[in-house]
C-alpha positions, 0 to 999 in steps of 0.5 A: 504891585507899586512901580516907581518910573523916573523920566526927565525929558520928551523922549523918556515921557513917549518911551515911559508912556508905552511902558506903563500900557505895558506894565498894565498888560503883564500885572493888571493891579499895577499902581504906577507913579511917575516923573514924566509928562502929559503921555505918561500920565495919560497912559495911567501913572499918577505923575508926581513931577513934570519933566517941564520942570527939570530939563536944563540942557548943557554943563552950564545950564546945570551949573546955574539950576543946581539950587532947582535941580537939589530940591527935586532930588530930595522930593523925589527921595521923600516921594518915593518913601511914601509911595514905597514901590515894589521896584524902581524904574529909571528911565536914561536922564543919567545925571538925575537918576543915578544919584536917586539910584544909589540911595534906593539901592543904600535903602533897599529898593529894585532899581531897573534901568531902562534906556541906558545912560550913554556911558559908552560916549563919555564917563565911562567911569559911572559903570561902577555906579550902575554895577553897584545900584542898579539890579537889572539893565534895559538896553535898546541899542544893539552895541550897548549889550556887547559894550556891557557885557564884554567889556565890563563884565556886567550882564544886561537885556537887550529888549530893542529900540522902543521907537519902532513901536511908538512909530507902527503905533502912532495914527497918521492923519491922512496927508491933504487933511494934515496940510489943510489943518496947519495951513501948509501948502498942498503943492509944495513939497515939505522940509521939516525942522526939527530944532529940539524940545529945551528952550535952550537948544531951540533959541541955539538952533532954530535962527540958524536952521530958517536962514536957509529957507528963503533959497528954497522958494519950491519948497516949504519949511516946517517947524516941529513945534515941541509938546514942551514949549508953549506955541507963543515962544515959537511967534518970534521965529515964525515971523523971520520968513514964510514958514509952517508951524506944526505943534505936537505932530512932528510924526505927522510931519516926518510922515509927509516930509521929503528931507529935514534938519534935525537937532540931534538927539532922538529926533535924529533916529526918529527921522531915519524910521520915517525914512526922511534924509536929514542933515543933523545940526548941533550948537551949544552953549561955547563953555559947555561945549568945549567941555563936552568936546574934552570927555565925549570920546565918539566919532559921531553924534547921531545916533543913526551914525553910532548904530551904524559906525559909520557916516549916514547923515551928515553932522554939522556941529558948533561952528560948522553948523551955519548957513553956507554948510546948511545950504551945501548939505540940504542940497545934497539930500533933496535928490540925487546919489546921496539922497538914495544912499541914505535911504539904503542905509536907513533900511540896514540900520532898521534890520540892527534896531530889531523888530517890534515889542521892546516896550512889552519885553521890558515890562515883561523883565521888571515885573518878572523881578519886581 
């Protein structure tokens, strides 16, 4: 059978990677096209567009590249027409997919959705729009299923969080090899940073995150460069003070890390799975910002806190997130109480995401009713 998966940024290409291995293992004659990166195509989907090319982070960001963001929308709709799959799969990257949901759904297609837009956060009103055009639902969070369900009376599957597999099935180099290979310090003990995958945030994040580095002299930053960014826009930052600079091998670097500062988004989860204390930063564009701030209706903006309602790891956002309160909050975590109780928490927040093979179940769900 033809299989249609859209994913729009770096976490959807890794989680759509490990999908279409599974897909391949449930239907063997699979012929897959995708929008996603260099890992989905490497997994064996034809890749029609690179995600390179449509991530525009911010309300104001979006506002500036509607002309761009338009004409993808209508190569994908002519794309898919040609291609005519089975079944759609839509992979979170809500703003895009939704709009290409509704017209496969006007023009018959199977619309799956796995990893679920984050409507429980803001714009709670596009559940109609997921009732309407998508056939089945794939989530990964365990709330999600009781928000679905309960609340809106709209049945999905719970499959688990795929970052379990994408970590137990990802090789870590040996430590000394690794260090020796990026040139870091075998004595030193590693702080990684990890300032996002869009240009955007990273040139937000990354200034403010190396501020600090030089009050730390017995330790070495790192920065996780992003398989998304070309390693010369990283040169700048690297001259601003002694740091390190991995490109492509945060999960190396989470591996051998001892604390972090991580942009929030996926990383933040990924880090807690290394089991890493980390202090999550976030600043946006001030307009976007003050919108986002109007609609979001959470508490947290971790997913490590949302999982577990409660506050695990500290959160500086927009204007809280400077170097004084950098400084404050990585001291906390290098050692101490509050060290060993992030370290506790990460283990319950573990045993919530479940075990192993969402990728596989997810596969197993779509092409069940492709």
């Amino acid at each position: 059978m033809k299989y249609y998966i859209i994913a729009g940024e770096a976490s959807g290409d890794l989680h759509g990677s490990n999908l279409i291995k599974a897909i391949k293992k449930e239907d063997s004659s699979a012929q897959i096209r995708c929008w996603g990166g260099d890992l989905m195509e490497k997994a064996g989907g034809e890749l029609a567009k690179h995600y390179k090319d449509m991530a525009f982070m911010g309300f104001l960001e979006v506002i500036k590249n509607i002309p761009t963001i338009f004409k993808n929308i209508a190569f994908c709709k002519a794309d898919i027409e040609k291609f005519e799959p089975h079944v759609i799969v839509f992979i979170d990257f809500s703003g895009f997919n939704l709009r290409i949901a509704k017209w496969a759904k006007q023009n018959g297609y199977k619309t799956n959705y796995y990893i679920s837009p984050q409507i429980w956060a803001s714009r709670e009103g596009r559940i109609k729009k997921i009732k309407r055009d998508i056939d089945q639902m794939h989530v990964i969070l365990p709330f999600e299923k009781e928000f679905y369900e309960e609340k809106h009376g709209y049945p999905v599957h719970f499959v688990g969080h795929p970052l379990i597999d994408a970590i137990e099935n990802t090789p870590i180099q040996d430590g000394d090899n690794f260090r020796s290979k990026n040139g870091l310090d075998t004595s030193k003990p590693i702080i990684a940073l990890l300032p996002g995958s869009r240009k955007q945030e990273v040139q937000k994040m990354l200034s403010i995150m190396l501020s600090i580095c030089r009050d730390y002299p017995e330790y070495q930053f790192v920065i996780a460069g992003a398989p998304s960014l070309p390693d010369d826009f990283y040169k700048s930052y690297l001259e601003q003070g002694q740091v390190g600079y991995v490109s492509n091998q945060t999960y190396a670097l989470l591996n051998y890390a001892h604390a972090a500062l991580v942009t929030s988004g996926t990383a933040t989860l990924e880090t807690a799975l290394f089991n890493v204390p980390q202090v999550v930063c976030y600043k946006g564009n001030w307009i976007s910002y003050q919108i986002a701030k109007r609609i979001i209706t959470l508490d947290f903006i971790s997913l490590v806190n949302l999982i577990m309602d409660k506050e695990v790891v500290k959160e500086l956002i927009q204007n809280d997130l400077n170097t004084n309160n950098l400084k404050i909050e990585l001291s906390k975590i290098i050692e101490g109480t509050s060290r060993n109780q992030i370290l506790e928490d990460y283990e319950t927040l573990r045993k919530k995401l479940g075990g192993t093979g969402a990728s596989q179940l997810a596969a197993k769900l779509i092409v069940e009713n492709a």
